[in-house]
mmCIF file of the N, C-alpha and C atoms, coordinates in Angstrom:
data_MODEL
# 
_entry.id   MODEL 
# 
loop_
_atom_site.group_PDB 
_atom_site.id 
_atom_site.type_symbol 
_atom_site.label_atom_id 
_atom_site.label_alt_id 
_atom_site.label_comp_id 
_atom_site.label_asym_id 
_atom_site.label_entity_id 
_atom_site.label_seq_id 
_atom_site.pdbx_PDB_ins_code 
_atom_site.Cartn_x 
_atom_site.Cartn_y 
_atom_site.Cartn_z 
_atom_site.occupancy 
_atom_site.B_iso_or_equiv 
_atom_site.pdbx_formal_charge 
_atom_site.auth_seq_id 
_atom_site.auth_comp_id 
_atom_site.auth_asym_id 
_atom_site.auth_atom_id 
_atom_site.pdbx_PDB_model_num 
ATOM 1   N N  . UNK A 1 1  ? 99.600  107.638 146.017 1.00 0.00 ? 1  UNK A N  1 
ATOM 2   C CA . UNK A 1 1  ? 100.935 107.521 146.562 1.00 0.00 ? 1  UNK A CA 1 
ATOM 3   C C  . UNK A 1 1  ? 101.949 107.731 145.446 1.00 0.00 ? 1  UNK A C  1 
ATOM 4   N N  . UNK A 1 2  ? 102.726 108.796 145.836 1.00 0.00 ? 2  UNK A N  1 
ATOM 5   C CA . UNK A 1 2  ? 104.234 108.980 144.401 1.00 0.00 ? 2  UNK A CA 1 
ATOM 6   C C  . UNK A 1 2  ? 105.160 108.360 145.271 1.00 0.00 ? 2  UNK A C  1 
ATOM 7   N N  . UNK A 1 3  ? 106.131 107.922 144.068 1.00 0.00 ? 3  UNK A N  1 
ATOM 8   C CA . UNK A 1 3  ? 107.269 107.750 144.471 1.00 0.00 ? 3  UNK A CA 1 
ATOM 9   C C  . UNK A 1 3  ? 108.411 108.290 143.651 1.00 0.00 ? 3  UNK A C  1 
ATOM 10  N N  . UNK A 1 4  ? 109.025 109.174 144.596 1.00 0.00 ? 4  UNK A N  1 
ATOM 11  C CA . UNK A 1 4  ? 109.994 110.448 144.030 1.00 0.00 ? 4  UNK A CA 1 
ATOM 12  C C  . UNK A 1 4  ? 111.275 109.650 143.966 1.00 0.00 ? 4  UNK A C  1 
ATOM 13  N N  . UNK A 1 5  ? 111.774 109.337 142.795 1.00 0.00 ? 5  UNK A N  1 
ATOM 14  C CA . UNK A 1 5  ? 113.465 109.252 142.669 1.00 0.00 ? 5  UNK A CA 1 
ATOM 15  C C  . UNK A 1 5  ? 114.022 109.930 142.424 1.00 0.00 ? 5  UNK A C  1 
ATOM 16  N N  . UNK A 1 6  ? 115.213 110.373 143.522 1.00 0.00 ? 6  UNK A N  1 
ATOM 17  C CA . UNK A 1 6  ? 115.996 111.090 142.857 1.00 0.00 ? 6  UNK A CA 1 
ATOM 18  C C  . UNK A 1 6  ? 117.279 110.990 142.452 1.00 0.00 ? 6  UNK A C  1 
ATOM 19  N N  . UNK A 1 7  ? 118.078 111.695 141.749 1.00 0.00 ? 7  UNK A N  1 
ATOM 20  C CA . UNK A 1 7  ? 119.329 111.449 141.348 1.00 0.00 ? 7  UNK A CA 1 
ATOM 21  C C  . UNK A 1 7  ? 120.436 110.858 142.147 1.00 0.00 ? 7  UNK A C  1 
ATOM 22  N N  . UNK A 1 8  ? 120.353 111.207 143.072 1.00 0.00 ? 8  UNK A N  1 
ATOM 23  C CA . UNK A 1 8  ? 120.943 110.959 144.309 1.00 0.00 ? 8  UNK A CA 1 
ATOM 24  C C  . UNK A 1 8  ? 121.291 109.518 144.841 1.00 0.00 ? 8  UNK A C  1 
ATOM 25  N N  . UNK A 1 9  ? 119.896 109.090 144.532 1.00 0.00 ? 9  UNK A N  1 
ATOM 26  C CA . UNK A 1 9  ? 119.341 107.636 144.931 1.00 0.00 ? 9  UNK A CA 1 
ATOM 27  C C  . UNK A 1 9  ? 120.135 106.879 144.116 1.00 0.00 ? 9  UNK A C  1 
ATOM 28  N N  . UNK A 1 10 ? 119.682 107.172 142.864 1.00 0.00 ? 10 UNK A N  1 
ATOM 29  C CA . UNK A 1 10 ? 119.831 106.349 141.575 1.00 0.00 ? 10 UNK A CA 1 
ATOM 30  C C  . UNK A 1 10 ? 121.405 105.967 141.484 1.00 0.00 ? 10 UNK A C  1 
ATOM 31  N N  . UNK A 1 11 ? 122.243 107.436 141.861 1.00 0.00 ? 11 UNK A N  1 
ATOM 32  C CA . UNK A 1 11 ? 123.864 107.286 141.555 1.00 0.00 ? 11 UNK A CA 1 
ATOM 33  C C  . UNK A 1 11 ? 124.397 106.452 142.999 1.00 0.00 ? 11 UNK A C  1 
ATOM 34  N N  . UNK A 1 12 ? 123.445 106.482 143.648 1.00 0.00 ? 12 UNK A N  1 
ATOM 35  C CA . UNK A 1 12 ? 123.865 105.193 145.152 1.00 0.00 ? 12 UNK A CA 1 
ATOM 36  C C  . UNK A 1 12 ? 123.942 104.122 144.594 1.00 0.00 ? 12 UNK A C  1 
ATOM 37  N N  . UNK A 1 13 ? 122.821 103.532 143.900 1.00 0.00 ? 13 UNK A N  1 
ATOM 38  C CA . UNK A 1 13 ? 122.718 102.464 143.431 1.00 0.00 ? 13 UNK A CA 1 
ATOM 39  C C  . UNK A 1 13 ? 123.494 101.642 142.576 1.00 0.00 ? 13 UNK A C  1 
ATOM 40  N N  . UNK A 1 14 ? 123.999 103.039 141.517 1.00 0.00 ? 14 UNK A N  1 
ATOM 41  C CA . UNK A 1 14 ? 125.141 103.032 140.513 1.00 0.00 ? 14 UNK A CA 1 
ATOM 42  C C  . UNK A 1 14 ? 126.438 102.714 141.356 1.00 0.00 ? 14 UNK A C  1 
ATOM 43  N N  . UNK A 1 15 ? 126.687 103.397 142.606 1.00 0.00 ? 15 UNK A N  1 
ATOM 44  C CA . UNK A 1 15 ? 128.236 102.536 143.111 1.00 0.00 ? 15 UNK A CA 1 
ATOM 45  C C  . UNK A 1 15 ? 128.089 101.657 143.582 1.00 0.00 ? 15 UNK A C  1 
ATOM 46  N N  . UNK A 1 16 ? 127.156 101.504 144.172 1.00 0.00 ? 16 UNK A N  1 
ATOM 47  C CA . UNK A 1 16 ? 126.735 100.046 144.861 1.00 0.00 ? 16 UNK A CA 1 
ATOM 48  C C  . UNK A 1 16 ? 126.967 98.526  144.553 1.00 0.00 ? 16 UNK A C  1 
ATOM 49  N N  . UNK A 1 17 ? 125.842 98.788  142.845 1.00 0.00 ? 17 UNK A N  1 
ATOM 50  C CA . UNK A 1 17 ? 126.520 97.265  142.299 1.00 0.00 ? 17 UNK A CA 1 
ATOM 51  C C  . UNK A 1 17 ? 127.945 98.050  141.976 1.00 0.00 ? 17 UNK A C  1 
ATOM 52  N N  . UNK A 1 18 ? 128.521 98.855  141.708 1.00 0.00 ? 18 UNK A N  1 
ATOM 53  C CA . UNK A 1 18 ? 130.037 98.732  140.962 1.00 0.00 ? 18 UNK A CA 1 
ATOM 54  C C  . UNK A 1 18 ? 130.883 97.918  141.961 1.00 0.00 ? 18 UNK A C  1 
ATOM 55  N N  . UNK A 1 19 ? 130.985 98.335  143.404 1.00 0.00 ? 19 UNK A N  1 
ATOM 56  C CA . UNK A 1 19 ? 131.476 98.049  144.086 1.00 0.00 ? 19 UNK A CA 1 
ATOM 57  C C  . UNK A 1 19 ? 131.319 97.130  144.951 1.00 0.00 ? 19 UNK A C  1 
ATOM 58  N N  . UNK A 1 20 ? 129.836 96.207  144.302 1.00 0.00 ? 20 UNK A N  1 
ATOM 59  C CA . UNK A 1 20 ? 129.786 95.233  144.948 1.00 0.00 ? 20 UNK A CA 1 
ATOM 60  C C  . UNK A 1 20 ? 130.335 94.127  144.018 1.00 0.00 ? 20 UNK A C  1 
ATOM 61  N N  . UNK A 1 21 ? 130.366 94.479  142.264 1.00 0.00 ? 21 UNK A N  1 
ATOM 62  C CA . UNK A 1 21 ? 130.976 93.874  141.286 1.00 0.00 ? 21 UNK A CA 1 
ATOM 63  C C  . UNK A 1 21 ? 132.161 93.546  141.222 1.00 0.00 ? 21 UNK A C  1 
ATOM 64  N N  . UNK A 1 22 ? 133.250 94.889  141.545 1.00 0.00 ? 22 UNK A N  1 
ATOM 65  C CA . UNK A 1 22 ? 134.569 95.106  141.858 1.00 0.00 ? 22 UNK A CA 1 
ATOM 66  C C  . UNK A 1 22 ? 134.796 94.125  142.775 1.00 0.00 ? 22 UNK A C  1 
ATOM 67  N N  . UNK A 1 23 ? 134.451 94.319  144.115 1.00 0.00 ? 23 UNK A N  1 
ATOM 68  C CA . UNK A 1 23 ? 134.732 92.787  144.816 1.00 0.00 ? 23 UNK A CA 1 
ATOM 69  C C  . UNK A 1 23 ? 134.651 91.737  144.833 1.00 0.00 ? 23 UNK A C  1 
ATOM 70  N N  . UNK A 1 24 ? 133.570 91.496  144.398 1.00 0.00 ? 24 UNK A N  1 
ATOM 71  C CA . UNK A 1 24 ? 133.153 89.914  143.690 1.00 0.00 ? 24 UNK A CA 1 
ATOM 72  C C  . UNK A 1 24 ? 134.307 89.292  143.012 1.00 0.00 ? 24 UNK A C  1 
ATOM 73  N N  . UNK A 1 25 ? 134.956 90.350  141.770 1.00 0.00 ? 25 UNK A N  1 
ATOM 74  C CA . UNK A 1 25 ? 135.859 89.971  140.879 1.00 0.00 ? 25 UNK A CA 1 
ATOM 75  C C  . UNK A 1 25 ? 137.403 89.838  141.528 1.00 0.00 ? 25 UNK A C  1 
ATOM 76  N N  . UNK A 1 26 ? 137.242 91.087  142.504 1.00 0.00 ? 26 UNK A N  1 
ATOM 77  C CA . UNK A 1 26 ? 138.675 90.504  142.940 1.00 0.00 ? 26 UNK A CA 1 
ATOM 78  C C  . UNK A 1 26 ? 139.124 89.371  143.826 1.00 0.00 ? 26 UNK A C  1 
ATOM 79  N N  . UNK A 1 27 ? 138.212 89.012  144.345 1.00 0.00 ? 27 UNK A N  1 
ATOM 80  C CA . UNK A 1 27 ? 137.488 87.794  145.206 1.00 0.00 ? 27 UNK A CA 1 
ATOM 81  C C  . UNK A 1 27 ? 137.551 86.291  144.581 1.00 0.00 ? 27 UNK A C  1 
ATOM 82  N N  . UNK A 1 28 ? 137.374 86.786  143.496 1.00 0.00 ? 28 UNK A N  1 
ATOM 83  C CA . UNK A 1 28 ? 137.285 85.763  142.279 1.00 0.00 ? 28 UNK A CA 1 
ATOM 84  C C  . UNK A 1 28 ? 138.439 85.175  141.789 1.00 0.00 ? 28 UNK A C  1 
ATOM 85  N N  . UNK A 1 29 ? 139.549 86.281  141.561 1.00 0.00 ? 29 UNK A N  1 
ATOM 86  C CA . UNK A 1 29 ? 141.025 85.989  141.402 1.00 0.00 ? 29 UNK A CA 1 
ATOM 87  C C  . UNK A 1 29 ? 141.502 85.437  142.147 1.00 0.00 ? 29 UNK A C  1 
ATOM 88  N N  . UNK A 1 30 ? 141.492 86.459  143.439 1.00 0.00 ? 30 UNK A N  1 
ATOM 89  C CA . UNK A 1 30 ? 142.181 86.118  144.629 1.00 0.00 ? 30 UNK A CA 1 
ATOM 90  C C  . UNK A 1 30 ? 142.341 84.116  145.305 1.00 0.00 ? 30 UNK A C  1 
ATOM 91  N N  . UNK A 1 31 ? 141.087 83.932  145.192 1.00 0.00 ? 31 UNK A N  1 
ATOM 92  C CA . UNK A 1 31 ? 140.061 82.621  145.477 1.00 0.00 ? 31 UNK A CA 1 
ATOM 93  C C  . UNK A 1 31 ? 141.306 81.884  144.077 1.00 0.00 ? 31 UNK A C  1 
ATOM 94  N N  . UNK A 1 32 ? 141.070 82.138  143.069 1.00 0.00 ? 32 UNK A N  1 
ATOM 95  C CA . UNK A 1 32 ? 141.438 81.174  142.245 1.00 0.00 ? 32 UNK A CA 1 
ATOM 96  C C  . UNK A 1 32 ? 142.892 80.696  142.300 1.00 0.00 ? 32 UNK A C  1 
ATOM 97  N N  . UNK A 1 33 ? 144.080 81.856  142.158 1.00 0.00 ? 33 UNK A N  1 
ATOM 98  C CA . UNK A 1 33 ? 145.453 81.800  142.468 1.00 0.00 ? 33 UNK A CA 1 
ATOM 99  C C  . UNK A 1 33 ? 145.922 81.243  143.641 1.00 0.00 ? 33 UNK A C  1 
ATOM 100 N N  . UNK A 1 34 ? 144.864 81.175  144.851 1.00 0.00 ? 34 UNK A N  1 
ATOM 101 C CA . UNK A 1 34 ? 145.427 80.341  145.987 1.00 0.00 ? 34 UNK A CA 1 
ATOM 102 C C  . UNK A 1 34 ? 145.238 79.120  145.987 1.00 0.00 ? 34 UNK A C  1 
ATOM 103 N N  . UNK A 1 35 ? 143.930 78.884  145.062 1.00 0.00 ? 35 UNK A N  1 
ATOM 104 C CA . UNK A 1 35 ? 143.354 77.150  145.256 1.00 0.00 ? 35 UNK A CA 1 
ATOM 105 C C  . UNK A 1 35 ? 144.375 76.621  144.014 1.00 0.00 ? 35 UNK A C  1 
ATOM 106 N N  . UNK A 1 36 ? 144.942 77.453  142.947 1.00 0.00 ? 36 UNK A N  1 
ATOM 107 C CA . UNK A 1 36 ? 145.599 77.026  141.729 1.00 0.00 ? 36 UNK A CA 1 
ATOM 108 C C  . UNK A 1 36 ? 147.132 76.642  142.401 1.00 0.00 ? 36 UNK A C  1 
ATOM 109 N N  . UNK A 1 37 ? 147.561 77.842  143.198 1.00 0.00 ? 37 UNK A N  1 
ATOM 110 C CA . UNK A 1 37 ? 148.835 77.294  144.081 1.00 0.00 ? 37 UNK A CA 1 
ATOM 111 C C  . UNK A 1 37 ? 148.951 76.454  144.690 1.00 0.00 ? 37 UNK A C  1 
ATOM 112 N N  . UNK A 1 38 ? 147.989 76.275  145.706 1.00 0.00 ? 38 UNK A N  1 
ATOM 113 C CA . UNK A 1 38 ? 147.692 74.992  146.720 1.00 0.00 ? 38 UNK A CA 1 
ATOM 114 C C  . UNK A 1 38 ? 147.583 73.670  146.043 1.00 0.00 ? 38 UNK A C  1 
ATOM 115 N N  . UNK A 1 39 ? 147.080 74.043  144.921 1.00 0.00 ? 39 UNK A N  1 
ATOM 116 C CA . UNK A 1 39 ? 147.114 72.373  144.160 1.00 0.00 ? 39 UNK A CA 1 
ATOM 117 C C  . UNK A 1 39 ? 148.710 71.805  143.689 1.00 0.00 ? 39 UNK A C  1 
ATOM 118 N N  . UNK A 1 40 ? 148.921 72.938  143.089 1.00 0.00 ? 40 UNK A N  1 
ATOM 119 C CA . UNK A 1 40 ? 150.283 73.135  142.795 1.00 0.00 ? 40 UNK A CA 1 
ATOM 120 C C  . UNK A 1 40 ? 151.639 71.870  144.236 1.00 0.00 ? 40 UNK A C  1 
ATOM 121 N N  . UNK A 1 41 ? 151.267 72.922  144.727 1.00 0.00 ? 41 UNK A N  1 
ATOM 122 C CA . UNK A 1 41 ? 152.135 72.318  146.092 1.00 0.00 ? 41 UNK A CA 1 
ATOM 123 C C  . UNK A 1 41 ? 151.616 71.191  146.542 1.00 0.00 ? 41 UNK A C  1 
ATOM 124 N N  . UNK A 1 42 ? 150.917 71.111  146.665 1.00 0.00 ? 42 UNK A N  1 
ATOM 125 C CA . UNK A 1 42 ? 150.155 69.292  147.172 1.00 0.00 ? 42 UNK A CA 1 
ATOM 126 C C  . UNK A 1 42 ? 150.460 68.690  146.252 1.00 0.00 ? 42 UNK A C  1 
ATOM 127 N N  . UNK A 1 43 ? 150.308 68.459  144.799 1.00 0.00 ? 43 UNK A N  1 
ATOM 128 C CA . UNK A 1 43 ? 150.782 67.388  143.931 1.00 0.00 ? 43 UNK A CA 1 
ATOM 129 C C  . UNK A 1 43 ? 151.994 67.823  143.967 1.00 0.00 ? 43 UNK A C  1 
ATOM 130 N N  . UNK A 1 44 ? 152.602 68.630  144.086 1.00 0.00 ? 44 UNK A N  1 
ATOM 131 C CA . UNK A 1 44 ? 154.697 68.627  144.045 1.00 0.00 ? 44 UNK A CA 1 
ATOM 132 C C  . UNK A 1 44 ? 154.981 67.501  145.583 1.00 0.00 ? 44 UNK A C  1 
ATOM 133 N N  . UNK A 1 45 ? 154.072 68.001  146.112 1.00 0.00 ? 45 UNK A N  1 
ATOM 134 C CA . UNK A 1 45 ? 154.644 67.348  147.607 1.00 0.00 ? 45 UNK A CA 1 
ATOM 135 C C  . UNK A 1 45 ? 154.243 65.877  147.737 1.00 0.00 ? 45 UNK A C  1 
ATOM 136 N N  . UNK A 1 46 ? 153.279 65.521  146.758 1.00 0.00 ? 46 UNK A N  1 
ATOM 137 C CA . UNK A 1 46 ? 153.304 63.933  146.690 1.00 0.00 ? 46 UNK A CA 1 
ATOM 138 C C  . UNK A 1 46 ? 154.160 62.868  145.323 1.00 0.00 ? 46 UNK A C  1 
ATOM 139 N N  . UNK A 1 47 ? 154.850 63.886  144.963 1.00 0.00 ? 47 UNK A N  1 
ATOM 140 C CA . UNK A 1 47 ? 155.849 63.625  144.140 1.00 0.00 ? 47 UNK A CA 1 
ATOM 141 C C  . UNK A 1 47 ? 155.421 63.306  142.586 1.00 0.00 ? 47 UNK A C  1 
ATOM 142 N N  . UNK A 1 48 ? 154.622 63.973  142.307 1.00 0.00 ? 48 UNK A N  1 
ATOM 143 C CA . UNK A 1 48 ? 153.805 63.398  141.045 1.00 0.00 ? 48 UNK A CA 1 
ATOM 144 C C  . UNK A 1 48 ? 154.484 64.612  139.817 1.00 0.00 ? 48 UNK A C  1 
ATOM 145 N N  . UNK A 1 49 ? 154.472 65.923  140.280 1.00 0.00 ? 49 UNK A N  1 
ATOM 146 C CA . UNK A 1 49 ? 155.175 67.316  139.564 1.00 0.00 ? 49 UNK A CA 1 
ATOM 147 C C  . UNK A 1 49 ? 156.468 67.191  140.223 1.00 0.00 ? 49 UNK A C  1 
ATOM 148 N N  . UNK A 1 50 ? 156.685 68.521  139.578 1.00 0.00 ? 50 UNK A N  1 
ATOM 149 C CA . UNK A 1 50 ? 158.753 69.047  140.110 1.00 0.00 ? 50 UNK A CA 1 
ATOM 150 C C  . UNK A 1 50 ? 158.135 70.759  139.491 1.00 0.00 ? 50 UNK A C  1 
ATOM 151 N N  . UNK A 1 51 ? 158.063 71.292  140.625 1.00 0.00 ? 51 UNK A N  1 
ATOM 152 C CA . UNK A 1 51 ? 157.637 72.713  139.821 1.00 0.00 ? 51 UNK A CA 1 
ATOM 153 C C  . UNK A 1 51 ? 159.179 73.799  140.156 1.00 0.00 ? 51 UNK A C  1 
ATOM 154 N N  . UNK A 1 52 ? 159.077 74.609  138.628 1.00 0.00 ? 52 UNK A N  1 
ATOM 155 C CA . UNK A 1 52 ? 160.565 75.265  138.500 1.00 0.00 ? 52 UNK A CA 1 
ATOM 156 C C  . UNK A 1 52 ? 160.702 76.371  138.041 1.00 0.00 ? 52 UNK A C  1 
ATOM 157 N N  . UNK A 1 53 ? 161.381 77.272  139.197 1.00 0.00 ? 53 UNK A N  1 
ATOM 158 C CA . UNK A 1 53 ? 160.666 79.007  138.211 1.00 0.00 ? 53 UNK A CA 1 
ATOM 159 C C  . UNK A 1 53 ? 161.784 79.183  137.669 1.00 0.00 ? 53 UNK A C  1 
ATOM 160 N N  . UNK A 1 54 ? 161.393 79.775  136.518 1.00 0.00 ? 54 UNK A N  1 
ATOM 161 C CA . UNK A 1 54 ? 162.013 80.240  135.422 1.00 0.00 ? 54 UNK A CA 1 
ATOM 162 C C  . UNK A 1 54 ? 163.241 81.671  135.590 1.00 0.00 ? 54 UNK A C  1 
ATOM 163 N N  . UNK A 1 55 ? 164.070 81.852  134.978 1.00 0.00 ? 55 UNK A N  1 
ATOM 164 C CA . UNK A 1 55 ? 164.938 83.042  135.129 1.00 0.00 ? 55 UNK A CA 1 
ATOM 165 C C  . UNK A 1 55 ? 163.369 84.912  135.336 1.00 0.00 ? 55 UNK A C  1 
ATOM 166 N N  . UNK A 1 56 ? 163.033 84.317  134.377 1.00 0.00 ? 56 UNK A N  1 
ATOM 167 C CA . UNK A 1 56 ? 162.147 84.723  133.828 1.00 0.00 ? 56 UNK A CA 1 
ATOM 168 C C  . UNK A 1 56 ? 161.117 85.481  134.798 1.00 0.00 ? 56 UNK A C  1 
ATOM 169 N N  . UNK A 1 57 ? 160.543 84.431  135.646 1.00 0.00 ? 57 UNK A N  1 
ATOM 170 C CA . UNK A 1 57 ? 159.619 84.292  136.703 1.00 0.00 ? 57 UNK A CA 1 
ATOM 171 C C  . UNK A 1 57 ? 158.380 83.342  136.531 1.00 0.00 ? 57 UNK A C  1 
ATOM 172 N N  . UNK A 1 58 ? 158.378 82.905  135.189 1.00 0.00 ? 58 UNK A N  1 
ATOM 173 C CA . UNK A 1 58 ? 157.484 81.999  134.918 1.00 0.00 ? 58 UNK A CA 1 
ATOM 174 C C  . UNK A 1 58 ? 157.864 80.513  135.611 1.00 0.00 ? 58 UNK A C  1 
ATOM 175 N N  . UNK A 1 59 ? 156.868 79.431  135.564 1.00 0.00 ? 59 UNK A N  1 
ATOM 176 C CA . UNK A 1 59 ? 157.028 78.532  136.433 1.00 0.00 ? 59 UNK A CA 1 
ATOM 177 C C  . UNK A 1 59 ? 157.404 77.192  135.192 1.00 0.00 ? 59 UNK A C  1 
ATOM 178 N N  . UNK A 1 60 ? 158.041 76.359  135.226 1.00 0.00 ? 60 UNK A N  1 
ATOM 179 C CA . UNK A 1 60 ? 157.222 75.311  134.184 1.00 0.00 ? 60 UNK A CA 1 
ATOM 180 C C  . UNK A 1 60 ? 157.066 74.003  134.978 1.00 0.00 ? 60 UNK A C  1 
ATOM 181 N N  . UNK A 1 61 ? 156.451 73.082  134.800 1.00 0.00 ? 61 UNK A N  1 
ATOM 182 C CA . UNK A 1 61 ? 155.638 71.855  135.491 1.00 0.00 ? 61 UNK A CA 1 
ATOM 183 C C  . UNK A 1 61 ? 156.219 71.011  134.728 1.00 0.00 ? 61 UNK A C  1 
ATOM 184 N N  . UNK A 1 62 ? 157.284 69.812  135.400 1.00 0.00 ? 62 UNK A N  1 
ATOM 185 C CA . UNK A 1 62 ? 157.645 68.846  135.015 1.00 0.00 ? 62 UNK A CA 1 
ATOM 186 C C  . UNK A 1 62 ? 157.136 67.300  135.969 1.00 0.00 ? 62 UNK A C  1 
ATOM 187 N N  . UNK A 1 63 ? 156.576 66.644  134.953 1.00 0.00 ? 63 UNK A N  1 
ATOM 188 C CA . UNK A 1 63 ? 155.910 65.375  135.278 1.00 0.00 ? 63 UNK A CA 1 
ATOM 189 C C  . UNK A 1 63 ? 157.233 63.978  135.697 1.00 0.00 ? 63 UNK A C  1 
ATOM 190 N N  . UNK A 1 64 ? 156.922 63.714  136.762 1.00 0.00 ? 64 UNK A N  1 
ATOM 191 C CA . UNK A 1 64 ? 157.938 62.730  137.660 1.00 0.00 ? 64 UNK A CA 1 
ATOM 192 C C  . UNK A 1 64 ? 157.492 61.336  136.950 1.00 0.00 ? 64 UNK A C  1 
ATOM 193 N N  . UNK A 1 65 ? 158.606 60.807  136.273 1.00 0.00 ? 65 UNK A N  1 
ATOM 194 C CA . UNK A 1 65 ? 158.064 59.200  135.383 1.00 0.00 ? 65 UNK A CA 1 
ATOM 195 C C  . UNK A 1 65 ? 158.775 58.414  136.274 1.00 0.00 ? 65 UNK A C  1 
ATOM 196 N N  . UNK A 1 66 ? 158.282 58.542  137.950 1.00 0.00 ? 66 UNK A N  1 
ATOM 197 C CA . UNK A 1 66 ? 158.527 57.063  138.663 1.00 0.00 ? 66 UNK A CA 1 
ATOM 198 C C  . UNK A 1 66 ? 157.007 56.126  138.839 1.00 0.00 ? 66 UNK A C  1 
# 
């Protein structure tokens, strides 16, 4: 019994993981910036932060000393 590979095959395989990698990763971001926001807003909303965007667009995190 042979088993013929061919180029063909091989460069399937080659996009395959790429593009199963590529998603993973953007998946990965995506996943992180919403659970990083969401935390964000739940501790602002129980009064513990004061979150404040910047001219800039940056954010900075100020701690509530009640």
């Amino acid at each position: 019994m042979e088993i013929a590979i061919q180029l063909k095959d091989i460069l399937f395989l080659v996009f395959l993981v790429l593009a199963v990698y590529i998603s993973y990763r953007q998946g990965a971001k995506a996943g992180l910036e919403m659970g990083i926001d969401g935390t964000l807003a739940m501790i602002e909303d129980k009064g513990f932060i004061k979150v404040v965007e910047l001219s800039d667009g940056e954010i900075q995190i100020i701690r509530n000393e009640s």
